[in-house]
PAZAPA-4460 file (N, C-alpha, C; in steps of 0.05 Angstrom, whole numbers, plus 32768, in hexadecimal, padded with zeros to 4 digits):
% residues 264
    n_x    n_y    n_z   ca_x   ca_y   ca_z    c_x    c_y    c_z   seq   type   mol
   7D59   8258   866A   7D72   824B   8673   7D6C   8237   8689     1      X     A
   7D7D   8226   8680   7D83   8208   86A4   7D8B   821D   86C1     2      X     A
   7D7D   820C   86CE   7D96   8219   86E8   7D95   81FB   86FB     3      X     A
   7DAF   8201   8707   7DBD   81F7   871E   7DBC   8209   873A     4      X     A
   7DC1   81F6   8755   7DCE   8202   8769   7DE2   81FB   876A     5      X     A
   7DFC   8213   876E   7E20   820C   876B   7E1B   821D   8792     6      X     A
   7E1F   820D   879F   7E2B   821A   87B9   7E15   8224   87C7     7      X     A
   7DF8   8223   87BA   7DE3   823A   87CE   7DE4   824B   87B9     8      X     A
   7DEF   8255   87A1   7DEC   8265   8789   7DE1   8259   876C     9      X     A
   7DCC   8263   8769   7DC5   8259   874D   7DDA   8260   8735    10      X     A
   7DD8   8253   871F   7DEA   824E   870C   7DDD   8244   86F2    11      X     A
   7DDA   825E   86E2   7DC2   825B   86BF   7DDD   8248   86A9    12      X     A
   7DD3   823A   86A4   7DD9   822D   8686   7DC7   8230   866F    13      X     A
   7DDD   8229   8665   7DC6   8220   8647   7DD0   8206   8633    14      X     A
   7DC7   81F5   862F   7DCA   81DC   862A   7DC2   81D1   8611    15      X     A
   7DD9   81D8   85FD   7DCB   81CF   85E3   7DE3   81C5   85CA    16      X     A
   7DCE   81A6   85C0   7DDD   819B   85B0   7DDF   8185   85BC    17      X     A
   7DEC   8167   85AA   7DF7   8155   85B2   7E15   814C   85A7    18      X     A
   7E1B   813A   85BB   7E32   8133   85AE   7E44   8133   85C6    19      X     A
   7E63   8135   85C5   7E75   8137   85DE   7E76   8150   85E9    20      X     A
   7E70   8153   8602   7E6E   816B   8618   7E85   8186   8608    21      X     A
   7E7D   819C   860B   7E85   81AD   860F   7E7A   81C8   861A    22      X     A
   7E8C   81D1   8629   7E87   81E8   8645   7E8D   81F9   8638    23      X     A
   7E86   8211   8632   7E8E   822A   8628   7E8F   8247   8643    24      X     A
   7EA1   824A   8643   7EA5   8263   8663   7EAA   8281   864A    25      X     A
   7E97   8295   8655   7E92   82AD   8645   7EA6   82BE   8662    26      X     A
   7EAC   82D7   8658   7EBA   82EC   8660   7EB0   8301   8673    27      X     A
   7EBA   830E   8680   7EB4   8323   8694   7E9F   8335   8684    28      X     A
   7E8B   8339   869D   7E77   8349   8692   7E63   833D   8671    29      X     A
   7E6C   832B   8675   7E5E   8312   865C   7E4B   8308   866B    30      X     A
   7E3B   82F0   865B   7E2A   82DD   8662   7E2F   82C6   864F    31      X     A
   7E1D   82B0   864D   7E1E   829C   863B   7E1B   82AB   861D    32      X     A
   7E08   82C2   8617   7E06   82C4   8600   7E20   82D1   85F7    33      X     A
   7E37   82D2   8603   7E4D   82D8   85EE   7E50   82C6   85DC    34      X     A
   7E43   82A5   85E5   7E47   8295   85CB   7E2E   828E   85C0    35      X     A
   7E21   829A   85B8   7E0A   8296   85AE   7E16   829A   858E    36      X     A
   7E2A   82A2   8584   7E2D   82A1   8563   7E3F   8288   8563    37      X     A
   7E46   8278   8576   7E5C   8261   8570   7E4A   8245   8573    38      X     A
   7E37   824E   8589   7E2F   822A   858C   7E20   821D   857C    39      X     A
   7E06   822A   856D   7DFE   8228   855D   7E15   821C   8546    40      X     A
   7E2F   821F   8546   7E44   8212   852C   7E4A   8202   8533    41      X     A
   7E48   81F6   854D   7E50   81E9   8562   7E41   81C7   856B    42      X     A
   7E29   81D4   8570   7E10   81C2   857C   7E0E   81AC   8568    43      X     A
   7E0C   81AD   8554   7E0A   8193   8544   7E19   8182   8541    44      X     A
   7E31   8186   854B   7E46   816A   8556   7E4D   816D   8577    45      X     A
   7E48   8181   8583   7E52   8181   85A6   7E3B   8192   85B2    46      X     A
   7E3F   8177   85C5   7E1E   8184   85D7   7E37   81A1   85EA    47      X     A
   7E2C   81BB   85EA   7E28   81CF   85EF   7E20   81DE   860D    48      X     A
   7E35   81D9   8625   7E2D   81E8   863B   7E35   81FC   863F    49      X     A
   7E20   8218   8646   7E30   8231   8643   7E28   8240   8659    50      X     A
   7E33   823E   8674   7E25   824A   868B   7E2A   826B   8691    51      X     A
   7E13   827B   869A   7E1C   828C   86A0   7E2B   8294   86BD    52      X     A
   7E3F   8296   86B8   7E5F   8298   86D7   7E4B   82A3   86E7    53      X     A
   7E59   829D   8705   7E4C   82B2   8721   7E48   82C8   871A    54      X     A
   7E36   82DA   8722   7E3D   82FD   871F   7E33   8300   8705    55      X     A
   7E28   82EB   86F0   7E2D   82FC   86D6   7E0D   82EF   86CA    56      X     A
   7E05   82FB   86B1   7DEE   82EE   86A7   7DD6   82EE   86BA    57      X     A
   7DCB   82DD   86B9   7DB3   82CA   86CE   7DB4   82B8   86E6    58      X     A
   7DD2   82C1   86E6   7DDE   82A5   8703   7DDF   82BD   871D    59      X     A
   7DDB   82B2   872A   7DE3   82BE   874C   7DF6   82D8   8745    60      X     A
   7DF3   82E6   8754   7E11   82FA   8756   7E13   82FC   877E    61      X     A
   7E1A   82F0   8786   7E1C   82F3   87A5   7E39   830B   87A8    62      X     A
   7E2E   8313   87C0   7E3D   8336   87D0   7E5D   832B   87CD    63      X     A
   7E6F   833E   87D3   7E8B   8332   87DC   7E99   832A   87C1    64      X     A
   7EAC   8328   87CC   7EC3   831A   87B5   7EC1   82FA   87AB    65      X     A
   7ECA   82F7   8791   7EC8   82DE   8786   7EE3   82CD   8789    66      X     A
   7EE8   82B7   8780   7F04   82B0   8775   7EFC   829F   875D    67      X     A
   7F18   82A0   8755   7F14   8291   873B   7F15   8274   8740    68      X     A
   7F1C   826C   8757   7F11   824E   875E   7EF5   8248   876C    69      X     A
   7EEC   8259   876E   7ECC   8259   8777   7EC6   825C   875A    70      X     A
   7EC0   8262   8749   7EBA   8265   872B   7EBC   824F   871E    71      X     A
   7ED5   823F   8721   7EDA   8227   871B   7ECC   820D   872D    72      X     A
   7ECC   821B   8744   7EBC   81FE   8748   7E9E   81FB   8742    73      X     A
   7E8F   8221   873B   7E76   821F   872A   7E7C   8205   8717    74      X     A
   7E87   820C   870A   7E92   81FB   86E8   7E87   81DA   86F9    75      X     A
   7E9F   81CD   8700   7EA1   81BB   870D   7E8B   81B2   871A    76      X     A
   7E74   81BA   8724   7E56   81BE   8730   7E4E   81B4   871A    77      X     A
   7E49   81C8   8708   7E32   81C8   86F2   7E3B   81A6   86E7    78      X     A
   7E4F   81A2   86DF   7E54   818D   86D9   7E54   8179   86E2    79      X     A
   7E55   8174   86FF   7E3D   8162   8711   7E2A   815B   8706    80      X     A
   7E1D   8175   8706   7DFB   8173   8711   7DF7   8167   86F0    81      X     A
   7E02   816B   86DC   7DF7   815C   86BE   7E0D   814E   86B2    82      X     A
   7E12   813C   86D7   7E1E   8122   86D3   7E38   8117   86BA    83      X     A
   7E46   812F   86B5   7E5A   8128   86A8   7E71   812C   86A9    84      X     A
   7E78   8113   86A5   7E9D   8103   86BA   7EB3   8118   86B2    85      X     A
   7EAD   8121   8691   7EC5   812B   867E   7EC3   8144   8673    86      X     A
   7EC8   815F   866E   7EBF   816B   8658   7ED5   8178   8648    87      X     A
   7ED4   8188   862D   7EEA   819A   8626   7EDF   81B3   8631    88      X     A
   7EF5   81C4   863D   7EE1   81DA   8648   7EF8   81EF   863E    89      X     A
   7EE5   8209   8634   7EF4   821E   861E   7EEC   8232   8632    90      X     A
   7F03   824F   863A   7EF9   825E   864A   7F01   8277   8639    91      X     A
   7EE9   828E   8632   7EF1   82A7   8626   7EFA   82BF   8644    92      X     A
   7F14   82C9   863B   7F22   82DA   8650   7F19   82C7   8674    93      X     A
   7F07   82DD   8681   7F05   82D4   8694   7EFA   82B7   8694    94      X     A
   7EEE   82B1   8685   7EEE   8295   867F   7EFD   8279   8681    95      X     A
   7F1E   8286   8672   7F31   8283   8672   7F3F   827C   868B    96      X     A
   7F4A   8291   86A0   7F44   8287   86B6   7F3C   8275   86CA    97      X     A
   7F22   826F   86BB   7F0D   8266   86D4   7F19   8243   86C7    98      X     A
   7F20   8249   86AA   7F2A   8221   8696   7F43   821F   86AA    99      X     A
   7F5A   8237   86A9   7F74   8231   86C2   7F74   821F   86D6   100      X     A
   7F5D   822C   86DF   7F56   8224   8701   7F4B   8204   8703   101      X     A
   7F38   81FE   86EE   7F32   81E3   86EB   7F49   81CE   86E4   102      X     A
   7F58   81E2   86CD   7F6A   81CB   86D0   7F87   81C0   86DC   103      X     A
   7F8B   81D5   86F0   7F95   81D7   8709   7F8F   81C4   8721   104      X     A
   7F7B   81BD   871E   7F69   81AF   8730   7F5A   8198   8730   105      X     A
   7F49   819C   8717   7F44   818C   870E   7F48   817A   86F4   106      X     A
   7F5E   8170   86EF   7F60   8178   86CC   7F5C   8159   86C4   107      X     A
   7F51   8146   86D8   7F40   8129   86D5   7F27   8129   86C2   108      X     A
   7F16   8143   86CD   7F04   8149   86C3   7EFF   815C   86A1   109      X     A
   7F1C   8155   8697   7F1C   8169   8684   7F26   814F   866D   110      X     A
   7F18   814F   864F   7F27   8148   863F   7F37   815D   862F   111      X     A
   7F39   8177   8631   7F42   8188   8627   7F3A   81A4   8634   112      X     A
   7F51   81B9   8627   7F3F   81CD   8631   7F4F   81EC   8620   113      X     A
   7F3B   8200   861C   7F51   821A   860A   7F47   8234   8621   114      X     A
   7F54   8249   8614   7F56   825F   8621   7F4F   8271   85F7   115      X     A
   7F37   827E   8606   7F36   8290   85EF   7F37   82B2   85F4   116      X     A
   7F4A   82B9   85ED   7F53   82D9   85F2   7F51   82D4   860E   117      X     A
   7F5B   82C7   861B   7F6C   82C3   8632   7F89   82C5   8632   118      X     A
   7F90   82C1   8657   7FB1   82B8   865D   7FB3   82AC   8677   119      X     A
   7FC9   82A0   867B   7FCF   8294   8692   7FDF   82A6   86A5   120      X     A
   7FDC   82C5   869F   7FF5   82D9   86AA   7FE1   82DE   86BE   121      X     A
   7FE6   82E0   86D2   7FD9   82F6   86EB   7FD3   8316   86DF   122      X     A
   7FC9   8321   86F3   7FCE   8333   86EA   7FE7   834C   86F8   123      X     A
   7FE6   835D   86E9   7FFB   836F   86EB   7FF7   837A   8705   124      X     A
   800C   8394   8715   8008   839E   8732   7FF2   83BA   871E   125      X     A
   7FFA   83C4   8702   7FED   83D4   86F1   7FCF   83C3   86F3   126      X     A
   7FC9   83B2   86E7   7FAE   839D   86E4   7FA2   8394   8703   127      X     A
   7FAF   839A   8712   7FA3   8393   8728   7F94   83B5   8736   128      X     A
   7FA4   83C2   8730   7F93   83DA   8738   7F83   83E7   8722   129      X     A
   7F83   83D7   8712   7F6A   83DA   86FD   7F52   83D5   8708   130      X     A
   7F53   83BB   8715   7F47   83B0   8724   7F2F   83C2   8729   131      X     A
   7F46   83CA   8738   7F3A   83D1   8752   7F2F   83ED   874F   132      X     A
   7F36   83FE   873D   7F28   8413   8730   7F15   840C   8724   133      X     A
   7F14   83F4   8711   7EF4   83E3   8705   7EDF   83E9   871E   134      X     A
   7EE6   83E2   8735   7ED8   83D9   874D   7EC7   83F5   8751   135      X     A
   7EDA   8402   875C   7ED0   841C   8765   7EBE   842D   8751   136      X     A
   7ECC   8428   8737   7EB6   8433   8723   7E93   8430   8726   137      X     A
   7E98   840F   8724   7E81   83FB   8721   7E72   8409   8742   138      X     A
   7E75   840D   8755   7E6A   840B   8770   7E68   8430   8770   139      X     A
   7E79   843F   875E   7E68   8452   8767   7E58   8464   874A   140      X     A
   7E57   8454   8739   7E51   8463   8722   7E38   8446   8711   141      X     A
   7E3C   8435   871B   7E27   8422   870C   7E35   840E   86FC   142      X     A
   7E2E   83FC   86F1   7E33   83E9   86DD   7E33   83F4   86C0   143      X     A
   7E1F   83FD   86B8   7E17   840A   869D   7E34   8425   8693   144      X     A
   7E3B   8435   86A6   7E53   8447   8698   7E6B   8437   8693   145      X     A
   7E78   841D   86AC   7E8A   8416   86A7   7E88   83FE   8690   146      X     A
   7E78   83F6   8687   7E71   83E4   866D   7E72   83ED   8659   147      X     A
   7E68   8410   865C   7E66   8421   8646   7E86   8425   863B   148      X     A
   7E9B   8422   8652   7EAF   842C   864A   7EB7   840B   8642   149      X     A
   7EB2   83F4   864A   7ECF   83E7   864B   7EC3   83D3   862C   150      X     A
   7EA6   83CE   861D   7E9F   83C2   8607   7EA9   83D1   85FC   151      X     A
   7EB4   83EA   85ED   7EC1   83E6   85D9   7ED6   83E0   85CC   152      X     A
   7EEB   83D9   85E6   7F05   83DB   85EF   7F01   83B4   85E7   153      X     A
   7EF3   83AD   85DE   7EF3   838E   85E0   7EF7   8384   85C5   154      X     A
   7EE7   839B   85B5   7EEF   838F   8595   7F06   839D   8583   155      X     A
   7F04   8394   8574   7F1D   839D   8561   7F14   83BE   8554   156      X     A
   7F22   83D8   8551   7F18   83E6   8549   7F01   83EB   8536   157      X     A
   7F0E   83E1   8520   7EFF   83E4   8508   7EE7   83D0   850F   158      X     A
   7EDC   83BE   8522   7EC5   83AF   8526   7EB5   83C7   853A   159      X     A
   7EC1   83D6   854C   7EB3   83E5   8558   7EA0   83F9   8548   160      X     A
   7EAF   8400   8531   7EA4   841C   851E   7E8F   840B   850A   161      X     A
   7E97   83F7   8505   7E87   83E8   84EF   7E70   83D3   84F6   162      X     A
   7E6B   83CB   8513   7E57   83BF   851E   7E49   83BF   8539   163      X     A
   7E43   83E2   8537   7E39   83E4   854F   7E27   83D4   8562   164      X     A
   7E19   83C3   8554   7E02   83AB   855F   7E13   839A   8567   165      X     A
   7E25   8399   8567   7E43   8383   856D   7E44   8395   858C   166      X     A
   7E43   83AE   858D   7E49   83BB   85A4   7E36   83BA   85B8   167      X     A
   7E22   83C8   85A9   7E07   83C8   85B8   7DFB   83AC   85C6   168      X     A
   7DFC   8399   85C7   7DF9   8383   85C3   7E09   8376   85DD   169      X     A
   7E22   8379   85D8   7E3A   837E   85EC   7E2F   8388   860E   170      X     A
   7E29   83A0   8605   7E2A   83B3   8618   7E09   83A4   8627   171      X     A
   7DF3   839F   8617   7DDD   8398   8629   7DDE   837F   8639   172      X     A
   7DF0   8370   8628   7DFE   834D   863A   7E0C   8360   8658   173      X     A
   7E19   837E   8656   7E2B   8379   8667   7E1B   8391   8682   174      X     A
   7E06   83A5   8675   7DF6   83A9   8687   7DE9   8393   869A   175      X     A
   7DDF   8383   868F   7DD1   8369   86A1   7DE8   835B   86BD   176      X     A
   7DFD   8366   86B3   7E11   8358   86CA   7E09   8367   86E8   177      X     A
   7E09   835B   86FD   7DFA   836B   8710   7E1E   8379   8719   178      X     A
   7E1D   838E   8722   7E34   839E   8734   7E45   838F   8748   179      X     A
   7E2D   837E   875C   7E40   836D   8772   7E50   8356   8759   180      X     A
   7E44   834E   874D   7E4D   8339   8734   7E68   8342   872A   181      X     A
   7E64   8358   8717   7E7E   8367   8710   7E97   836C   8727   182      X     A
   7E8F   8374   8736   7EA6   8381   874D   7EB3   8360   8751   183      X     A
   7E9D   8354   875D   7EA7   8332   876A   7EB9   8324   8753   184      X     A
   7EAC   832B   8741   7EBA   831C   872A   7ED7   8325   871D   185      X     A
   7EDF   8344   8729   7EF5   8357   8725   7F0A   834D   8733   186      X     A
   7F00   8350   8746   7F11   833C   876F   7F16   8323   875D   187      X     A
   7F0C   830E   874D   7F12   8300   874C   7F29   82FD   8739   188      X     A
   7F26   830D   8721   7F43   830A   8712   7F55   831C   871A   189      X     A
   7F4E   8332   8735   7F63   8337   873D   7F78   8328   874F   190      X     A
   7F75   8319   875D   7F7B   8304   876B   7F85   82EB   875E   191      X     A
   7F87   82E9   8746   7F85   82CA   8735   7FAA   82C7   873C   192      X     A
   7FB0   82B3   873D   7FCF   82AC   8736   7FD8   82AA   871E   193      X     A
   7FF8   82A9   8716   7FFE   82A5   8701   7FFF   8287   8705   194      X     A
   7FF3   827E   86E5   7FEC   825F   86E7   7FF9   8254   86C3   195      X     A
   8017   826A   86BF   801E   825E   86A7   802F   823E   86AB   196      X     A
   8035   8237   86C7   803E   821E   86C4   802C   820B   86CE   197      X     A
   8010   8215   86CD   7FF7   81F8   86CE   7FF4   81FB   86AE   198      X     A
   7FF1   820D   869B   7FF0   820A   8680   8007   81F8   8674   199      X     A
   8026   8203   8684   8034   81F3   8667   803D   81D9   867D   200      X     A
   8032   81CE   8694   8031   81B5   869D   801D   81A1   8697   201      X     A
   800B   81AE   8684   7FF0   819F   8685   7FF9   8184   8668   202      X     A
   7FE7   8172   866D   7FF2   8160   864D   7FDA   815C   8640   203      X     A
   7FC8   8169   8648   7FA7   8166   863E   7FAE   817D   861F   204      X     A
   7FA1   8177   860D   7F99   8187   85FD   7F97   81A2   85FE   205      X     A
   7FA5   81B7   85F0   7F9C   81CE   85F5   7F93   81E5   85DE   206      X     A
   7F82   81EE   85EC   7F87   820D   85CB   7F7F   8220   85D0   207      X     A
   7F93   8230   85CE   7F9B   824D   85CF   7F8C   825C   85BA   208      X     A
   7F81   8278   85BB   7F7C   8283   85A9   7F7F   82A5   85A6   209      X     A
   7F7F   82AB   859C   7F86   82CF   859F   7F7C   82DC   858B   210      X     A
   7F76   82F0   8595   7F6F   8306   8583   7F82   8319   8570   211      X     A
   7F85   831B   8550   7F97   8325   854C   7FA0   8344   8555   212      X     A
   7F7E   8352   855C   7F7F   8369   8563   7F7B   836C   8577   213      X     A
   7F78   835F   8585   7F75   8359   85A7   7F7A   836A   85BF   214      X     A
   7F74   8383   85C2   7F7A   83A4   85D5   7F7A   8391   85ED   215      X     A
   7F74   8380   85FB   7F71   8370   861B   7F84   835D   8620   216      X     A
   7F87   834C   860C   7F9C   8334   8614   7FAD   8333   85FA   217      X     A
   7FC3   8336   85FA   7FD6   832D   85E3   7FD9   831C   85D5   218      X     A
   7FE0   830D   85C7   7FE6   82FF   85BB   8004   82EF   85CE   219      X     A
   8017   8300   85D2   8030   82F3   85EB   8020   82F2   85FD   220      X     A
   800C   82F7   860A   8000   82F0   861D   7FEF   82D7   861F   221      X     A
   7FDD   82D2   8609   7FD2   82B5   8604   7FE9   82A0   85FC   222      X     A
   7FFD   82AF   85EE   800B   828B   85DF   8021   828F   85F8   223      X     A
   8021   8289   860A   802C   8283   862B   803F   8269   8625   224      X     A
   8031   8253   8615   8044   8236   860F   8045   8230   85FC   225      X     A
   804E   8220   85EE   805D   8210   85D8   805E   81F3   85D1   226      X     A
   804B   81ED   85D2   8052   81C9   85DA   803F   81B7   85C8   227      X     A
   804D   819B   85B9   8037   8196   85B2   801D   818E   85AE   228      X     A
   801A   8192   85CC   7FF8   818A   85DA   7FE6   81A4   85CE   229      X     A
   7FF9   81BD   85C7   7FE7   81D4   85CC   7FE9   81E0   85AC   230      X     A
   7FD0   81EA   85A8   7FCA   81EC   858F   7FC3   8212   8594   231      X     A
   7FD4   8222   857D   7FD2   823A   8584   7FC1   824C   856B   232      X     A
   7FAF   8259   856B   7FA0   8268   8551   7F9F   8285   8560   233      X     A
   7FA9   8297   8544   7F9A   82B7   8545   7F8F   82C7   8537   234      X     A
   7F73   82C2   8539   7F5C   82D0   852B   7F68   82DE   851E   235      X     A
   7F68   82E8   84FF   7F71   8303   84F2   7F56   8316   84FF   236      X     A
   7F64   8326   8503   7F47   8340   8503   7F3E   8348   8518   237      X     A
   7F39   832C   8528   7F2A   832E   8543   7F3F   833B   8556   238      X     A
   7F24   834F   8570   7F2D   8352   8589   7F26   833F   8596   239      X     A
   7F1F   834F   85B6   7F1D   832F   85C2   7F04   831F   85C8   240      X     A
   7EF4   832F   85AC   7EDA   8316   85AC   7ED5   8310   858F   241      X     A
   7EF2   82F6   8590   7EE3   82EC   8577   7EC6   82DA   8572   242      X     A
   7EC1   82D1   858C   7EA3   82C1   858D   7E8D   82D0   8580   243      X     A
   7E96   82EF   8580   7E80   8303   8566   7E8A   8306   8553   244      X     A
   7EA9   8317   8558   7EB4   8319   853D   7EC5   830A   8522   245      X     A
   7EC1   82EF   8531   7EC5   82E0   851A   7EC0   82C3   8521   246      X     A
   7EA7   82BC   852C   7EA0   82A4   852F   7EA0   828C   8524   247      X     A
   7E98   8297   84FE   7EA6   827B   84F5   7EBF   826E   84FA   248      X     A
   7ED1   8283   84F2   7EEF   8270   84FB   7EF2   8268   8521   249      X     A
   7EE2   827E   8528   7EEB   826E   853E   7EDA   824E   854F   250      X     A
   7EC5   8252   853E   7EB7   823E   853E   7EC5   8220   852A   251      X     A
   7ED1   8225   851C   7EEA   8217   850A   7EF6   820A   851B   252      X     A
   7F03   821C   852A   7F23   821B   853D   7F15   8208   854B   253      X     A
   7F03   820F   8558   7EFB   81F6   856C   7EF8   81DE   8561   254      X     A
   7EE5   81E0   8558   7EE2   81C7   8541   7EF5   81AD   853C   255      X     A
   7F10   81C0   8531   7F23   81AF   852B   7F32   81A8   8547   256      X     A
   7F2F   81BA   8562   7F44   81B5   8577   7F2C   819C   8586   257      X     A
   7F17   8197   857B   7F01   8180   8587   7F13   816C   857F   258      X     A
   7F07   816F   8564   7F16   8155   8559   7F2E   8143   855F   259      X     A
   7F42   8158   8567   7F56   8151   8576   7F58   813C   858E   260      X     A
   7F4B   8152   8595   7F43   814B   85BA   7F32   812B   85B1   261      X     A
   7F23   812F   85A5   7F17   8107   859B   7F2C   80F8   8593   262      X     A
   7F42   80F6   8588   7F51   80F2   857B   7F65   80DC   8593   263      X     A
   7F61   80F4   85AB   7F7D   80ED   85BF   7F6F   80CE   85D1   264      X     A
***
């Protein structure tokens, strides 16, 4: 993998394909290889940046709490340092988030942007002391039991029973997350705002996507707006990783919401 300095913290990419920029943001306790079955569908028309977030993968995990605008301005860094003015940037769940916050802020720098098995909802006073039970788990029991519990809870049942290497696989991306990483990165979507009126204020391109079986984020929870900037799809089948469990289409979906985005 590439790396950057974002702040005094290193920051792993991976950089592949040509064509018009695209940023891919993977999910809590993820790394870049959550998209390792999409870019490859991908790379042969759009050059391909897929960093691994603070705390997660091969990038820094520094002590303390994160925010989801420190996350974002990683994004915003990386995209400095390989000098490009514009990108479409897609964020899976916490991912999701981290696309909010950019385009809250920055949304100059965006020709488009989706949320995959994402939302723009905060979280709950219930989801916030999830939180914070995540936390305590993680700090006094390890990384490895609470991953054990929370990968299966990610896919759609019948994908759990029918592709354990879908699990297994899962779970070793989410061992590698270091503990201060996880916890920091917990603080961070615990703390996030509700940002459903930077979504339905935005006029950039958008696309929504959901999982039909989706146990984490709903379906009323991703389709937040209505408009015709925003383009809405829901995986049949999939929980909330269709980037495994059904990458062609979702490698489709993009596809066609590119085209778009060239179009405008």
């Amino acid at each position: 993998m590439k790396k950057i300095i974002c702040d005094g913290n290193t920051i792993c990419y991976k950089d592949q394909g040509q064509g018009e920029p695209l940023v891919l943001l993977h999910g809590f306790c993820g790394s870049s290889e959550y998209w390792d079955q999409v870019v490859p569908l991908l790379s042969d028309r759009y050059r391909c940046i897929v960093p691994d977030l603070r705390g997660h993968g091969s990038s820094d995990a520094p002590m303390g709490a994160y925010t989801i605008e420190q996350m974002a301005d990683d994004v915003i860094q990386l995209m400095d340092a390989l000098e490009l003015p514009k990108v479409t940037l897609l964020g899976h769940s916490l991912g999701g988030y981290i696309t909010l916050s950019v385009v809250q802020r920055y949304s100059n720098r965006l020709n488009g942007f989706g949320m995959i098995h994402s939302t723009a909802y905060p979280d709950s006073e219930e989801g916030k002391e999830k939180r914070l039970l995540a936390i305590s788990n993680i700090q006094a029991n390890g990384i490895t039991s609470f991953v054990d519990n929370m990968i299966p809870t990610l896919f759609a049942p019948d994908h759990v029973s029918d592709h354990p290497e879908w699990i297994n696989l899962a779970k070793e991306i989410g061992y590698r997350t270091p503990p201060q990483g996880a916890c920091g990165s917990a603080m961070a979507m615990r703390e996030r705002p509700d940002r459903r009126d930077v979504l339905s204020a935005s006029v950039l391109p958008v696309l929504l996507v959901a999982g039909e079986q989706d146990g984490i984020i709903s379906q009323d929870k991703t389709f937040t707006v209505d408009q015709p900037n925003v383009t809405q799809v829901t995986i049949a089948g999939s929980g909330h990783m269709s980037m495994w469990e059904a990458p062609d289409q979702l490698a489709t979906t993009i596809t066609i919401f590119l085209d778009q985005v060239q179009s405008k």
